[in-house]
N, C-alpha and C positions, 0 to 999 in steps of 0.2 A: 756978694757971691751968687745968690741965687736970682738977677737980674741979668748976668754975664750968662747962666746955666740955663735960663730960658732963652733970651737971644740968641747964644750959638744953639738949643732945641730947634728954634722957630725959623733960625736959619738952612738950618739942617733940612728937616722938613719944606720947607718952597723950593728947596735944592734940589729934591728928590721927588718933588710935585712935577717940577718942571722939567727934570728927565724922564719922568717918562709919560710926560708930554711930550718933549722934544723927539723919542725914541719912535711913540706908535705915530705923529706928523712924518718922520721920516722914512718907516715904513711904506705907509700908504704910496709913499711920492716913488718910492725903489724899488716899489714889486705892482706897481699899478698896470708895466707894459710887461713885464716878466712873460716868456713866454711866446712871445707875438711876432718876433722880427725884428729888422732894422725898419728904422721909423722911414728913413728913405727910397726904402722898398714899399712903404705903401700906399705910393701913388704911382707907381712903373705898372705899366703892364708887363708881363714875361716876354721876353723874346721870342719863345719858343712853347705851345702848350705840349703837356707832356704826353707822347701818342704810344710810346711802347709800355712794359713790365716786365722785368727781369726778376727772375726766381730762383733762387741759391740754394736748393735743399742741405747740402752738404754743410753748407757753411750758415745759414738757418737764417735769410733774410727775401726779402723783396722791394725792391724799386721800384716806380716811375723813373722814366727819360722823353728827352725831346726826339721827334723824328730824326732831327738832324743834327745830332749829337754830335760826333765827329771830325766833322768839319770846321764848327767853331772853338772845342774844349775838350781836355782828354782827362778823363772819368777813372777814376782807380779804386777802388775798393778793397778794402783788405780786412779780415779779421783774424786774429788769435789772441791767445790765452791770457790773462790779465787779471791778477786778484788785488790790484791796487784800485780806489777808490775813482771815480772819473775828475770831480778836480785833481785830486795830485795829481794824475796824467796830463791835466788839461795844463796844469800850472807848471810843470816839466817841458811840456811843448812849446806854451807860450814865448818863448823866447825871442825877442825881433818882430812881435805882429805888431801892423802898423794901423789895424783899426780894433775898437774895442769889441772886448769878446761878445757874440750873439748868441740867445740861448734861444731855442725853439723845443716844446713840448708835441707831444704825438702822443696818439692813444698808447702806441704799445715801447716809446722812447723818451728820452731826453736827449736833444743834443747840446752840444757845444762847439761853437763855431770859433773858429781862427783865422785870421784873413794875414795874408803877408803880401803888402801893393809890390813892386815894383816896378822899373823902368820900363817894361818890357812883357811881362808875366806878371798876372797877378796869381798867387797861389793861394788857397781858401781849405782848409779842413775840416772836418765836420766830425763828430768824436761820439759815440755811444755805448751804454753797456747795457748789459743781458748777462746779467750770474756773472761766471769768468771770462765772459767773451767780450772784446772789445772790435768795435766796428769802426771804422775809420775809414770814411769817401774824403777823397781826395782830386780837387779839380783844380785847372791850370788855365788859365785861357789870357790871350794878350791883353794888355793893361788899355790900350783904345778902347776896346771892345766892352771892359767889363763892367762898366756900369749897365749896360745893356741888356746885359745875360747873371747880373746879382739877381732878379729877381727869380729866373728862372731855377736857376742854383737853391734857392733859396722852395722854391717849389719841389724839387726833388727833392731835398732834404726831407719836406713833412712828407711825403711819398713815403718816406723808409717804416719798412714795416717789421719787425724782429719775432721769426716764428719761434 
């Protein structure tokens, strides 16, 4: 009996050596780029560097944008009220995105990124909170194009600055 009561001990024990070995290896490996982008954005140049700033007092943010915004992507911004967590929102949203979500950090944000490809338009969100208020840029731009202007996208995003 007490040869069976140390084997299952010593089994026990390497069991739980080696989670959490396995636990803090798998850390490392999952939160190594956290934060940074998509890896394929960081070898693009931007399309477009960003030459204006838009300033929202009312609604309490500011941007970076490309000179020539317009023409290639249309830009939507929207905030209200929001006292649910940013993943639940995030993971509510998520529904149908067809690349994995991108998270990028900023001094005074977090985003969360949603990308929805399709045939035609590719449609990309970008999701932030501030206390109750939820920020959500919303861009569209044709799906030829958008490998082109991800990076740029992806530079207005850390632009966002939440007063």
């Amino acid at each position: 009996m007490s040869i069976l009561r140390l084997t299952v001990g010593a089994l026990i024990g390497a069991g739980m050596i080696f989670t959490v070995w396995d636990w803090r290896q798998w850390r490392i490996a999952e939160t190594k780029n956290y934060g940074q982008g998509w890896e394929e954005n960081r070898g693009v140049a931007p399309a477009q560097k960003l030459a204006g700033v838009y300033t929202n007092k009312l609604l309490k943010f500011r941007i970076r944008y490309p000179q020539d915004w317009g023409a290639k992507a249309k830009i939507k911004v929207t905030v209200k009220k929001d006292t649910r967590d940013l993943p639940v929102i995030a993971d509510e949203m998520a529904k149908g995105i067809t690349q994995e979500r991108g998270y990028i950090n900023t001094e005074s944000a977090s985003l969360v990124i949603l990308t929805w490809a399709g045939v035609r338009e590719t449609k990309q969100v970008a999701l932030a909170k501030k206390e109750d208020r939820l920020y959500k840029i919303e861009v569209i731009c044709e799906s030829g194009i958008w490998k082109s202007w991800s990076a740029t996208f992806e530079q207005v995003y850390r632009s966002l600055v939440l007063l």
